[in-house]
C-alpha positions in Angstrom: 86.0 73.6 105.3 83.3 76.4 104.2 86.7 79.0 103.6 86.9 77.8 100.2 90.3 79.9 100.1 91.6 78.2 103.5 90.0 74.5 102.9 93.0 72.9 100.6 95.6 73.9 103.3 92.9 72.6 106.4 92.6 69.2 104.9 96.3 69.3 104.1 97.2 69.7 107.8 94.3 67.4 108.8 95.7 64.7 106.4 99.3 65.3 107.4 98.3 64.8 111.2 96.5 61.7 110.4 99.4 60.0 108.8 101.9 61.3 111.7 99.1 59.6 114.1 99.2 56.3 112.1 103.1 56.2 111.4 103.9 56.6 115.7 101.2 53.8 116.4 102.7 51.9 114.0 105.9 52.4 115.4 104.4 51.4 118.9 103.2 48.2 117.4 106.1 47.1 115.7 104.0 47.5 111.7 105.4 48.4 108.9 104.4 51.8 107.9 104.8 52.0 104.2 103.9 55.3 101.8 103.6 55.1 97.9 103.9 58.0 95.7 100.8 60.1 95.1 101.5 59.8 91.5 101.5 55.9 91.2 98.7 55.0 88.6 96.9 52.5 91.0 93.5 53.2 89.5 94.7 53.3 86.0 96.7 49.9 86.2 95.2 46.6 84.4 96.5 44.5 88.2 96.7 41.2 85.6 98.5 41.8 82.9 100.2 46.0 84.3 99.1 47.4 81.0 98.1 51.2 81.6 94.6 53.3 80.2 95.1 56.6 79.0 92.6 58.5 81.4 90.0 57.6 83.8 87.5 60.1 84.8 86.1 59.7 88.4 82.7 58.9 87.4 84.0 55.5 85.9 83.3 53.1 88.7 84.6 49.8 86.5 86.5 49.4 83.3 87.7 46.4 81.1 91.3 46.1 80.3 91.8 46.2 76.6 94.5 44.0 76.5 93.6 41.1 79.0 89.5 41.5 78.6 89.7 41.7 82.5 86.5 43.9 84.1 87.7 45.7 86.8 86.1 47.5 90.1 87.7 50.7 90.0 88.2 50.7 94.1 89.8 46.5 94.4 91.9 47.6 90.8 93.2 50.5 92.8 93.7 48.3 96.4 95.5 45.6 94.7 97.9 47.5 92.8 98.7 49.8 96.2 99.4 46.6 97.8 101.8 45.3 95.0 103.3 48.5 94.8 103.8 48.8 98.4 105.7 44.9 98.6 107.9 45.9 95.8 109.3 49.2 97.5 109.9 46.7 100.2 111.1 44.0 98.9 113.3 46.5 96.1 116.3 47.2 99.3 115.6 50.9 99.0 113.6 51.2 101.3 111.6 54.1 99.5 110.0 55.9 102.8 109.6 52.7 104.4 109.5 52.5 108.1 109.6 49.1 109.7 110.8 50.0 113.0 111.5 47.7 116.6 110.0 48.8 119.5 110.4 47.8 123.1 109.7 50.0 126.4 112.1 50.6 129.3 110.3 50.3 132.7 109.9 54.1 133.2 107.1 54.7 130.8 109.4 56.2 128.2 109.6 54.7 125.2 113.1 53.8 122.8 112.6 53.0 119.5 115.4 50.7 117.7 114.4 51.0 114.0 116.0 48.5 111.7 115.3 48.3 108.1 117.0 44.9 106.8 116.7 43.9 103.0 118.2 41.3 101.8 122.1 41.4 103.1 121.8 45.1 103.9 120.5 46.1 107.6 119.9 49.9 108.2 119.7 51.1 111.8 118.4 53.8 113.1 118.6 55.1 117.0 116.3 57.1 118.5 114.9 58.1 121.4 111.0 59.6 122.2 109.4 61.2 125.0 
């Protein structure tokens, strides 16, 4: 991380490999593996009443909504609203890079996933087989 023209990419990767890591455990668990877009104003979201400030810089640890005189923590605000957000790309039958997959293992050691997403009256499923 001291190649200040290489350290972006490094974290990147390292980041990248992280979420591969928890997506296949969660897999192996039978979780829900669930992603929301980098852009989602979690941090910047009144969680009571959803009304929006216009910026937040980092060093602002806790805010008060202007509409709803709720004082937030900056770190709960953002937890909550990932959570919400998270349930409602669930819940919304799009299934917007969720993975809520069914795992069982065959006696030999090698493992076959049967993923199925179901919302509501629609059931998605998906085949696949790992080493």
């Amino acid at each position: 991380m001291q190649n200040h023209t290489l350290a972006k990419s490094i974290h990147q990767v390292g980041w990248g490999m992280f979420c591969t890591m928890l997506k296949y455990k969660a897999e192996m668990e039978g979780k829900v593996y669930q992603e929301v877009n980098r852009f989602f104003p979690s941090s910047k979201t009144c969680h009571v009443c959803l009304s929006q400030i216009g910026s937040l810089p980092l060093d602002v640890r806790f805010w008060t909504c202007e509409k709803c005189q709720t004082k937030h923590d900056r770190g709960v605000n953002t937890s909550i609203n990932l959570r919400d957000e998270g349930l409602r790309i669930l819940t919304s039958g799009t299934g917007d890079k969720a993975c809520c997959p069914d795992v069982s293992r065959s006696n030999r050691g090698r493992k076959k996933s049967t993923t199925t997403l179901s919302f509501g009256q629609e059931a998605y499923t998906v085949l696949k087989e790992s080493v």
